[in-house]
Every structure is written in structure tokens, then in C-alpha cells.
C-alpha positions in Angstrom: 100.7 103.4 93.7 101.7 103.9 90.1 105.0 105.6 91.0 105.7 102.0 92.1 104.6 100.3 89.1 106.5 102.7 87.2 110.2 101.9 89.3 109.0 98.0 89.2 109.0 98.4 85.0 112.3 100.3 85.0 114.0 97.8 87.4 112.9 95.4 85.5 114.4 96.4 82.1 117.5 97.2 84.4 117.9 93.3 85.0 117.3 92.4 82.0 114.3 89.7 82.6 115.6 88.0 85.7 112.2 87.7 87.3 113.5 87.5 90.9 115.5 90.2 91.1 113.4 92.3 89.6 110.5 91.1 92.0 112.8 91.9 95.0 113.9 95.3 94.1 109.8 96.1 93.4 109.2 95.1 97.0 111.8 96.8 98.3 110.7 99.8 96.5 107.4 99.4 97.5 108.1 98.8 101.2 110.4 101.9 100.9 107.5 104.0 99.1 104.7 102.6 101.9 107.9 104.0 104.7 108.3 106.8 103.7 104.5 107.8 103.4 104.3 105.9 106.5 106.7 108.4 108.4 105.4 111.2 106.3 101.9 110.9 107.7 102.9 110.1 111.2 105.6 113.3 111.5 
């Protein structure tokens, strides 16, 4: 999933180094990425 490498590296710059923010907006990205396709393949 490099889109979600790619949204992990720009939230991360957004936070300015704070290393657990940055690691829970990735995850919530991810999970949101993995719903979407989720829904995507199922509908």
C-alpha cells in the first residue's frame, strides 16, 4: 500500500515529529484505505 506510506510521510511532517500522533493518524488511514477497498470489493 504505498498510497498509505505516502499519507503516513505527509502526516507525519504535518505533526511535526510527534511520533504518536503521527502513528495514529497512519492507522487510521490505513484502516480507512483497507474500508474502503474492503467495501469496494464487496459492493
Amino acid at each position: 500500500m504505498p498510497v498509505s506510506v505516502i499519507i503516513g510521510i505527509a502526516l507525519h511532517l504535518l505533526v511535526k515529529g510527534k511520533i504518536l500522533f503521527s502513528i495514529m493518524f497512519t492507522l487510521l488511514a490505513v484502516g480507512a484505505l483497507f474500508g474502503a477497498l474492503f467495501i469496494w470489493l464487496l459492493g
